[in-house]
C-alpha positions as CSV (number, residue, x, y, z in Angstrom):
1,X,6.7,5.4,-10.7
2,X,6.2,2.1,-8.5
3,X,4.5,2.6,-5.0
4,X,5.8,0.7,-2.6
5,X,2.6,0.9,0.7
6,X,4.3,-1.5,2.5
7,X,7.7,-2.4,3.5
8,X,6.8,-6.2,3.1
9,X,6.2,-5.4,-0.4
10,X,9.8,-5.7,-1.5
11,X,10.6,-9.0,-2.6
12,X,13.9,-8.2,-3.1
13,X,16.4,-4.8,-2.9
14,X,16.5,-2.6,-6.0
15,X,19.2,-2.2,-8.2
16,X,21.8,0.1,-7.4
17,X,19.8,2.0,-4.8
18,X,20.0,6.0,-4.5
19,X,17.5,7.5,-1.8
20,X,16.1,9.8,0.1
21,X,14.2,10.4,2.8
22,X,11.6,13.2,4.2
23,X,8.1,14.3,5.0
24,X,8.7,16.6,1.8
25,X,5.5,18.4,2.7
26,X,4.5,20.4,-0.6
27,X,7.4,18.9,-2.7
28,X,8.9,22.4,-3.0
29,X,11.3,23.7,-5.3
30,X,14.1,22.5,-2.1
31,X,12.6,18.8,-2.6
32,X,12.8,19.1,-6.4
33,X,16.5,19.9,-6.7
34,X,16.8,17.0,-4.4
35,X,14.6,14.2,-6.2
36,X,16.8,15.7,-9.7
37,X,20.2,15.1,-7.9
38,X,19.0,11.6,-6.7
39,X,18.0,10.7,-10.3
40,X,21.1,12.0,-11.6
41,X,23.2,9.4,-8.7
42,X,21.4,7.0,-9.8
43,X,21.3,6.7,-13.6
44,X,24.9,7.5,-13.1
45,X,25.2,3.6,-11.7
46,X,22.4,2.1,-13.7
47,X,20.4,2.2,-10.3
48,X,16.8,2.9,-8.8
49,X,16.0,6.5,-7.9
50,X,14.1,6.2,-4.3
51,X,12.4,8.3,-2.1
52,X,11.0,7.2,1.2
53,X,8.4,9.1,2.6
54,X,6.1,9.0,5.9
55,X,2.1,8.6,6.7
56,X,0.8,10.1,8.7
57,X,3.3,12.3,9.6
58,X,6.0,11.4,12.2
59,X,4.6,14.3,14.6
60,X,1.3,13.5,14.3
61,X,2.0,10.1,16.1
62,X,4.6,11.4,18.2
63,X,2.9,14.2,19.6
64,X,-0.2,15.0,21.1
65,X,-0.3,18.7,19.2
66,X,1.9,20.7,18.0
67,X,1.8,19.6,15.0
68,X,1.7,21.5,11.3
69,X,-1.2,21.4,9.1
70,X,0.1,19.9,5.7
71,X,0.7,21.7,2.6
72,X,-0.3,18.6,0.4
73,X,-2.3,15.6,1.3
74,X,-0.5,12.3,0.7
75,X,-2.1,11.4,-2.9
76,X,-1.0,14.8,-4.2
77,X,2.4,14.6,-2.9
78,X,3.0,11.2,-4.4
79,X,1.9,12.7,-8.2
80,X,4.4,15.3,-7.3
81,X,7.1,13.1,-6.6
82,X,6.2,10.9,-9.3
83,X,6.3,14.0,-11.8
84,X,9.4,14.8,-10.8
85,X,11.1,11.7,-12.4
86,X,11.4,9.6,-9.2
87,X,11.3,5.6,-10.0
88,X,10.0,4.6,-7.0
89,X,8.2,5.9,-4.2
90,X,8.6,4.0,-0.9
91,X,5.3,5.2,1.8
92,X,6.4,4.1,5.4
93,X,3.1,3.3,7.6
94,X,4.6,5.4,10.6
95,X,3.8,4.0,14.6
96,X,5.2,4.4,17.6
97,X,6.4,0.6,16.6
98,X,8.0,1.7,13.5
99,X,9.8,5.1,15.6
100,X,11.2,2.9,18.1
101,X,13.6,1.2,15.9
102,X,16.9,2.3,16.5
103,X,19.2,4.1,13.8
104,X,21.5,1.0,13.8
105,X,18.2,-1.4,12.9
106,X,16.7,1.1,10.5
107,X,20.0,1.4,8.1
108,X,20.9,-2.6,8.7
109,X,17.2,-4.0,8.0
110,X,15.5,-1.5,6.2
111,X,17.9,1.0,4.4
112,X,20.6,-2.2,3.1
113,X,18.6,-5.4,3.5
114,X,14.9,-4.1,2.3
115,X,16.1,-1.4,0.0
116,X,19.7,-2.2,-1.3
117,X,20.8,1.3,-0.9
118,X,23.8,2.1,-2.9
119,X,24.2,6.1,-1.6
120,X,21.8,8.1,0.5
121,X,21.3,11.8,-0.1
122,X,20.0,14.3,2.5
123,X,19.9,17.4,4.2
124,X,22.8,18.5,6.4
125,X,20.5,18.2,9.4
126,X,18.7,14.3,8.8
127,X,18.3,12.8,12.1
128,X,16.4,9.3,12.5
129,X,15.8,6.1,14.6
130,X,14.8,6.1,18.0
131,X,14.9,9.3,19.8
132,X,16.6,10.5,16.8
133,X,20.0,8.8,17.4
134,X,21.4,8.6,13.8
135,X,22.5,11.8,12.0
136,X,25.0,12.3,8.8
137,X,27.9,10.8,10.9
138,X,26.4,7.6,12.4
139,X,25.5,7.2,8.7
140,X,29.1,7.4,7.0
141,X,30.7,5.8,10.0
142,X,28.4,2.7,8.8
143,X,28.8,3.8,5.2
144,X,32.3,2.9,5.8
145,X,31.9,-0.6,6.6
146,X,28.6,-1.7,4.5
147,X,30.0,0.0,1.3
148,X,27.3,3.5,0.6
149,X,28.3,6.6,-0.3
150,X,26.5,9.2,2.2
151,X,25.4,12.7,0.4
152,X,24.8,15.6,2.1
153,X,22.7,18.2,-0.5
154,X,22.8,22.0,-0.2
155,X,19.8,23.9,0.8
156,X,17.9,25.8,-1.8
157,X,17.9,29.7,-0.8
158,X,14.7,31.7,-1.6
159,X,14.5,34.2,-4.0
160,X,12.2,37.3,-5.3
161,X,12.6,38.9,-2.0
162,X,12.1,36.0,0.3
163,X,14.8,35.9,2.7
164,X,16.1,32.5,3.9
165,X,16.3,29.0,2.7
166,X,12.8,27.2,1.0
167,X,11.1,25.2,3.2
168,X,8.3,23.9,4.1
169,X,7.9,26.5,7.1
170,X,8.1,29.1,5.3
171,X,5.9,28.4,2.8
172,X,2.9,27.5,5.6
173,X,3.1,31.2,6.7
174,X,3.0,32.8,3.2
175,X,0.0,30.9,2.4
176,X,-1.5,31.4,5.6
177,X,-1.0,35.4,5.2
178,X,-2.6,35.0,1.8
179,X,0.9,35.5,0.0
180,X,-0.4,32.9,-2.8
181,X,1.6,34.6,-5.2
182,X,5.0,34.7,-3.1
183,X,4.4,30.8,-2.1
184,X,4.5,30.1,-6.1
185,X,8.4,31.1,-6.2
186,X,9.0,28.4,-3.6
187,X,6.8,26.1,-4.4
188,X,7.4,26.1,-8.0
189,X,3.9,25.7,-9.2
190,X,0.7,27.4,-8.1
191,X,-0.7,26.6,-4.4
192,X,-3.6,24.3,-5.2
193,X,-6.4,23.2,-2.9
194,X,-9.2,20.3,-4.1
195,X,-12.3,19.0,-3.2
196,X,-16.1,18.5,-4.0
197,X,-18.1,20.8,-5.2
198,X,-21.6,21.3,-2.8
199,X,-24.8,22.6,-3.0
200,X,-24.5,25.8,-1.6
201,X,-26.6,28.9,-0.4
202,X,-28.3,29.4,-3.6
203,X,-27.1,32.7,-3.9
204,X,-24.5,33.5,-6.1
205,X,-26.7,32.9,-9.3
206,X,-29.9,33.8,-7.9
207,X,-29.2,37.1,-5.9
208,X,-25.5,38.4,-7.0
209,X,-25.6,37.2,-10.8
210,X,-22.5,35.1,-10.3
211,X,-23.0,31.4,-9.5
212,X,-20.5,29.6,-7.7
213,X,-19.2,26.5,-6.7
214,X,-19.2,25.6,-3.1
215,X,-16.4,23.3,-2.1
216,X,-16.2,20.8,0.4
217,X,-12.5,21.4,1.3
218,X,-10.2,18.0,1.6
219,X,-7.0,20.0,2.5
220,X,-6.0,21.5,5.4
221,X,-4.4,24.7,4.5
222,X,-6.3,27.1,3.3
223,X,-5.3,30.8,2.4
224,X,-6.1,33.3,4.4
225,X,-9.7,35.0,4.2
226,X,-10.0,37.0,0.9
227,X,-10.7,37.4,-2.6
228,X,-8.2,35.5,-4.9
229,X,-7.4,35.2,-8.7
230,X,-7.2,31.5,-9.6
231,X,-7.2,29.0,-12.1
232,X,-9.9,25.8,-11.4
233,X,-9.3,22.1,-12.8
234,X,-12.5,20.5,-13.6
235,X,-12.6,17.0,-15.7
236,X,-9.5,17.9,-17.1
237,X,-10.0,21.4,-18.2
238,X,-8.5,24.5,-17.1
239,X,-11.0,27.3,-16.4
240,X,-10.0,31.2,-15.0
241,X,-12.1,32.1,-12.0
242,X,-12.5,34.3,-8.7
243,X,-12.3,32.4,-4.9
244,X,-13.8,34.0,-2.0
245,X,-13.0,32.4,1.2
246,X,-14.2,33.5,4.4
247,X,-16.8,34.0,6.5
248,X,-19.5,36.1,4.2
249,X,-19.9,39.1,6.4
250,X,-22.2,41.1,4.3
251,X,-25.1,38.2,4.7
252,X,-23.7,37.5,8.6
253,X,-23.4,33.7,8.1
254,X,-20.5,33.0,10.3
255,X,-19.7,30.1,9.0
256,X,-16.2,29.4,6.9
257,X,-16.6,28.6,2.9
258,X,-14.5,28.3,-0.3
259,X,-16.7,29.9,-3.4
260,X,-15.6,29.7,-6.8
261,X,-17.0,31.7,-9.5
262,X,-15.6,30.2,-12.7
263,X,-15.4,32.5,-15.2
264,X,-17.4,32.0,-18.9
265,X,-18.4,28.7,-17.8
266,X,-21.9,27.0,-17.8
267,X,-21.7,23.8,-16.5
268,X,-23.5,21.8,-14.0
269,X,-20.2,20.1,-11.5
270,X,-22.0,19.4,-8.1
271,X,-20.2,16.3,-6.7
272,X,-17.4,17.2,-9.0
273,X,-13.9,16.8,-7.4
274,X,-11.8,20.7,-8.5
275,X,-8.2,21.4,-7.8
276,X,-8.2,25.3,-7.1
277,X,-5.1,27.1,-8.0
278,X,-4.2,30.0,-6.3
279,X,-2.5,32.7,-8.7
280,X,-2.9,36.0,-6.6
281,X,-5.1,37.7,-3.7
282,X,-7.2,40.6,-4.9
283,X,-8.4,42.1,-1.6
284,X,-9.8,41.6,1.4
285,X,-12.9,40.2,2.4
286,X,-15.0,43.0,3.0
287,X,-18.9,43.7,4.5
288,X,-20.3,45.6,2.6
289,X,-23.9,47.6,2.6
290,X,-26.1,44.9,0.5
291,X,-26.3,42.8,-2.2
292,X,-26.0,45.9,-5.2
293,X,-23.1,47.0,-3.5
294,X,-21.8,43.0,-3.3
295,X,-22.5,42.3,-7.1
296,X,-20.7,45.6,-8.0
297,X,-17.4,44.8,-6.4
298,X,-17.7,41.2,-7.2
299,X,-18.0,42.4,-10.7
300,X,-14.8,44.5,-10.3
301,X,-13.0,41.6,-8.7
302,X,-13.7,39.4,-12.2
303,X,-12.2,42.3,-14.0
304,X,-9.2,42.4,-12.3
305,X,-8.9,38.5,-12.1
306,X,-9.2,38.7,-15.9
307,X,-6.1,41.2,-16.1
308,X,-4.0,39.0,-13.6
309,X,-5.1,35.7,-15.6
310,X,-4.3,36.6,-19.4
C-alpha cells in the first residue's frame, strides 16, 4: 500500500480512481466490506483502490470536547487498511484551514484534480466541506457533469445478538463495558491495545508468584476494570496470558495499571513494545483479604484463561 501524508505529494491523479472516505475508527467489519467493494470498483476499471482518511480527527479540531476516544491510533489503522487490500492510503493533515473548504472546492481541487477520482463510494449519510454542505446529492449532481459514478454502500448490521448496524459507536461502549468478546463479532479481529512494557511494583514475581508486565498504555481505550483472557504479541511471537486492569484494591494503590501475566514465558521485555489482545473478561476486579487469598484466585484466573485460550 502507498501512503500518501500529504496532499502535495501527488504528482499527478491515479489511474482510474475508486475512493472513499472516513475516520474508519477501528476499521470494523462495516469499513472492511467497504474497502472490499472499493477494490472490487476498481480492478473492475483497471484503476487505484483509495481511501482517504483524517488526522487528528475532524472533532478534535472542530470542537473543544465532546469528542470520542479512538478505538485505534493512526499507525494501526493504516496496517489495517493496508491489510485489507487497499492500494493507496491517502492521510489528510486536518485544520480548521483544510475544514473551511467548501464541498464545491473539495470535489473540484482535491477529489478530480489531486486524486483523479473515477467513482466515490460511501455511506448513505456522507456529509463534507464547510459546514458540512455537500451530501450524496451535491455529489451526483456534480457527478453528472465531471463524469464519476457516485456509490452509496449498504450498512453492515450486527450480528450474535447485537442489535443495530456496526459502527464505531457501538463498538466504544462494548469495550468500555468490558464486552471484549462481543466487540470481536464487529470488529472482526480481537480488540488489541499496545505499548511499553515498565518496571513495575515488583510484586507480581516477588509476592504473588506471577510476574507481570507493566504497560505503559499508548491507546486510549482501554476495557473496563477487570480480569481478562488475552493473547500478547511480543517480537513477533504469540504468547496466552491473563490482563488485570484497574486500580489494585487489595494493596490500596489507587492508581490505574495494565498487568500482564504471560503465561509459560520467561523472558526479560522491559522497554519492549506488546500488542494485547483482548479474547474474553474473566471477572471483576475484586479486593480481596491479602496476598494468599490474591495468588489463589490469580491462580484460578490462569486456569480458566487456559480453558478460554486452547
Amino acid at each position: 500500500m502507498k501512503l500518501i501524508k500529504n496532499l502535495d505529494e501527488i504528482t499527478e491523479p491515479f489511474k482510474n480512481a475508486v475512493i472513499t472516505i472516513g475516520n474508519f475508527d477501528g476499521v470494523h467489519i462495516g469499513h472492511q466490506a467497504l474497502f472490499h467493494e472499493v477494490i472490487e470498483r476498481a480492478d473492475s476499471i483497471d484503476g487505484t483502490s483509495i481511501a482517504m482518511t483524517f488526522d487528528p480527527h475532524p472533532l478534535r479540531v472542530l470542537t473543544d470536547n465532546g469528542h470520542p476516544v479512538l478505538i485505534t491510533l493512526y499507525e494501526q489503522k493504516a496496517e489495517l487498511i493496508e491489510k485489507s487490500g487497499i492500494d493507496v492510503l491517502v492521510r489528510i493533515q486536518f485544520t480548521r484551514q483544510f475544514a473551511s473548504l467548501t464541498a464545491k472546492e473539495f470535489i473540484e481541487d482535491i477529489l478530480i484534480g489531486r486524486i483523479g477520482m473515477k467513482a466515490i463510494i460511501v455511506g448513505k449519510d456522507y456529509t463534507f466541506g464547510k459546514n458540512r454542505e455537500g451530501n450524496i446529492e451535491l455529489l451526483q449532481d456534480f457527478a453528472k457533469t465531471h463524469g464519476f459514478k457516485v456509490i452509496t454502500a449498504s450498512w453492515i448490521q450486527s450480528a450474535r445478538n447485537i442489535n443495530g448496524r456496526v459502527s464505531s459507536t457501538k463498538i466504544r461502549e462494548l469495550i468500555g463495558a468490558g464486552k471484549v468478546a462481543k466487540a470481536q463479532h464487529l470488529l472482526g479481529r480481537y480488540y488489541q491495545i499496545r505499548g511499553i512494557v515498565a518496571a513495575g511494583r515488583d510484586r507480581g514475581g516477588r509476592l504473588l508468584g506471577f510476574p507481570t508486565a507493566n504497560i505503559n498504555l499508548q491507546d486510549e481505550l482501554c476495557p473496563k476494570s477487570g480480569v481478562y483472557a488475552v493473547i500478547v504479541e511480543c517480537s513477533d511471537k504469540h504468547y496466552n496470558g491473563v490482563a488485570n486492569i484497574g486500580y489494585s484494591p487489595t494493596f490500596d494503590d489507587h492508581v490505574f495499571t495494565v498487568e500482564v501475566h504471560i503465561l509459560d514465558f520467561d523472558q526479560n521485555i522491559y522497554s519492549s513494545n506488546i500488542r494485547v489482545n483482548f479474547v474474553e473478561r474473566i471477572r471483576d476486579e475484586i479486593k480481596f483479604s491479602g496476598v494468599e487469598e490474591l495468588s489463589e484466585q490469580i491462580r484460578k484466573d490462569i486456569i480458566t484463561a487456559r480453558k478460554i485460550l486452547v
